[in-house]
FIKE-81810 format. One record per residue (C-alpha): x, y, z; residue number from 1. Coordinates in steps of 0.001 Angstrom, whole numbers, plus 524288, in hexadecimal, padded with zeros to 5 digits. Layout:
BEGIN
+-------+-------+-------+-----+
:     x :     y :     z :   n :
+-------+-------+-------+-----+
:     X :     Y :     Z : NUM :
...
+-------+-------+-------+-----+
END
This chain:
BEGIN
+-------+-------+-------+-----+
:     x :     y :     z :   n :
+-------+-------+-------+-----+
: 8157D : 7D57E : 85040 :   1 :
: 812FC : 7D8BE : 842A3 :   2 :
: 8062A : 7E34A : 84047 :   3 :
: 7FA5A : 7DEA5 : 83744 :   4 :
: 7F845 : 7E237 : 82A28 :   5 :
: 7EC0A : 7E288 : 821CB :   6 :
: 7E5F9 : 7E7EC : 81730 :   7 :
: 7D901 : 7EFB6 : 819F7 :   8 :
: 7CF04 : 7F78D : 81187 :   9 :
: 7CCA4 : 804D4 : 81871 :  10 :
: 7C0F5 : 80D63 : 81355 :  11 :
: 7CA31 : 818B9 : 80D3C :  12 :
: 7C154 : 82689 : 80EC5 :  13 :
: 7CBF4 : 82BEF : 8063F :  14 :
: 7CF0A : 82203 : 7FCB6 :  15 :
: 7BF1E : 8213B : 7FC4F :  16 :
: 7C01E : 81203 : 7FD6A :  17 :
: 7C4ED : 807C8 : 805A5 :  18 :
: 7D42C : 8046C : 8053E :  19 :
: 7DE0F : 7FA52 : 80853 :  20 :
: 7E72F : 7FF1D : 81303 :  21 :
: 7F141 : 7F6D5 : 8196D :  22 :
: 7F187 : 7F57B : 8289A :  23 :
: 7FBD0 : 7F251 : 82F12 :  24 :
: 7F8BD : 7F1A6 : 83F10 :  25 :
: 7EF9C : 7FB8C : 8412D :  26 :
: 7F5D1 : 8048D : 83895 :  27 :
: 7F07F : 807BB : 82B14 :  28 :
: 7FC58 : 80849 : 82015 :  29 :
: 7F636 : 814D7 : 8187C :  30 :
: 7FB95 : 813C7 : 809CB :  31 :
: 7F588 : 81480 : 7FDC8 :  32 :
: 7F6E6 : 81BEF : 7F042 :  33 :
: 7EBF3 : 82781 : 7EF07 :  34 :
: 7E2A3 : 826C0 : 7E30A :  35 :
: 7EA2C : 8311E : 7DBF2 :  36 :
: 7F856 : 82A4F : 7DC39 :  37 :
: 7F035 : 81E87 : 7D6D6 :  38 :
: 7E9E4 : 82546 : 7CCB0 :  39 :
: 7F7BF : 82B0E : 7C972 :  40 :
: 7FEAA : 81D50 : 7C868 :  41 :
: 7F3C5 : 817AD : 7C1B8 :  42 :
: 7F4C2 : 8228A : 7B6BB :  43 :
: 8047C : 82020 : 7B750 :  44 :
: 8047D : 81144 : 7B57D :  45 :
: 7F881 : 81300 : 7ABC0 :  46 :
: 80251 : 81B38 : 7A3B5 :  47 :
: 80CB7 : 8137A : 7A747 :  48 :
: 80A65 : 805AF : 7AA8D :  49 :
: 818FE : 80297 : 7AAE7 :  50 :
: 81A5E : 808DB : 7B6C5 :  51 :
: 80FFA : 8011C : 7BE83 :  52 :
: 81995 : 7F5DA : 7C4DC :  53 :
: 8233D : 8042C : 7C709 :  54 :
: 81740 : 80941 : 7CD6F :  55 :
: 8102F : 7FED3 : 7D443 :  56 :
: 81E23 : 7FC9E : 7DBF5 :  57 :
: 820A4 : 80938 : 7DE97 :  58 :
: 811A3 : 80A45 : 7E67C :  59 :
: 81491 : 7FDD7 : 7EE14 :  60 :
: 8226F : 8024B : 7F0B4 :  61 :
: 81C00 : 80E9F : 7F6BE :  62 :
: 812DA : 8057A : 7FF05 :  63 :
: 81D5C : 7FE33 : 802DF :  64 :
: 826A0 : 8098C : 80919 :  65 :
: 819D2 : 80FF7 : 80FCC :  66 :
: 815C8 : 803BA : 8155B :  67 :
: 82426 : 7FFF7 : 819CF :  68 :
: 823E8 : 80E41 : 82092 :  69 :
: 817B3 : 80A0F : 8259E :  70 :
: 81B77 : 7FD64 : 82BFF :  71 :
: 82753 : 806D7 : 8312D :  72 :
: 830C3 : 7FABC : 829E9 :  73 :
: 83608 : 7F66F : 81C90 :  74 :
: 82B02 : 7ED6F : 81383 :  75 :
: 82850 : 7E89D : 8077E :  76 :
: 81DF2 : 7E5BE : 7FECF :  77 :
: 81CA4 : 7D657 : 800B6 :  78 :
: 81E4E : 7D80E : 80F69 :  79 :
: 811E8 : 7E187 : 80EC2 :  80 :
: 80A5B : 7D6CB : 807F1 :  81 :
: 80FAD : 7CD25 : 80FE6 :  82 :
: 80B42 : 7D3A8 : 81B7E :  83 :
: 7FD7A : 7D65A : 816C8 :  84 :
: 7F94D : 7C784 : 8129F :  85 :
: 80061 : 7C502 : 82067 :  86 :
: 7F958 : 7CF91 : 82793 :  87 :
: 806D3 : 7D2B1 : 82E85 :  88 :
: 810B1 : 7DCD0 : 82CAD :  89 :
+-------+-------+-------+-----+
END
């Protein structure tokens, strides 16, 4: 039987504001880029904006492996979105 998955906003102590996590079960998948690697790629694209697509694949990419270790199998990104707008994994 295949386990739930939603989105759901979590008050975030740390982040100081509520986020989006994905849930999958009962399990919370715990991923996210800190403020100070955003601030960092913001200032690299802003200097180099030819490098956003480069960078913006290589983020979900990175999503993409962690939440495949996650699951414990091989995914990929339309499966993910699949999944959510089914609310099955």
């Amino acid at each position: 039987m295949p386990n739930t998955i939603k989105i759901v906003k979590i008050k975030s102590n740390e982040a100081g504001k509520e986020i989006n996590m994905l849930v999958v079960g009962n399990e919370v998948f715990d991923w996210g880029i800190d403020d100070k690697s955003l601030i960092q790629t913001k200032k690299m694209i802003d200097q180099r904006p030819d490098m956003r697509e480069s960078i913006s694949m290589s983020i979900i990419n990175h999503f993409v492996e962690c939440f495949s270790e996650f699951l414990g199998r091989e995914t990929t990104l339309p499966e993910i979105v699949s999944a959510i707008n089914k609310g099955e994994i």
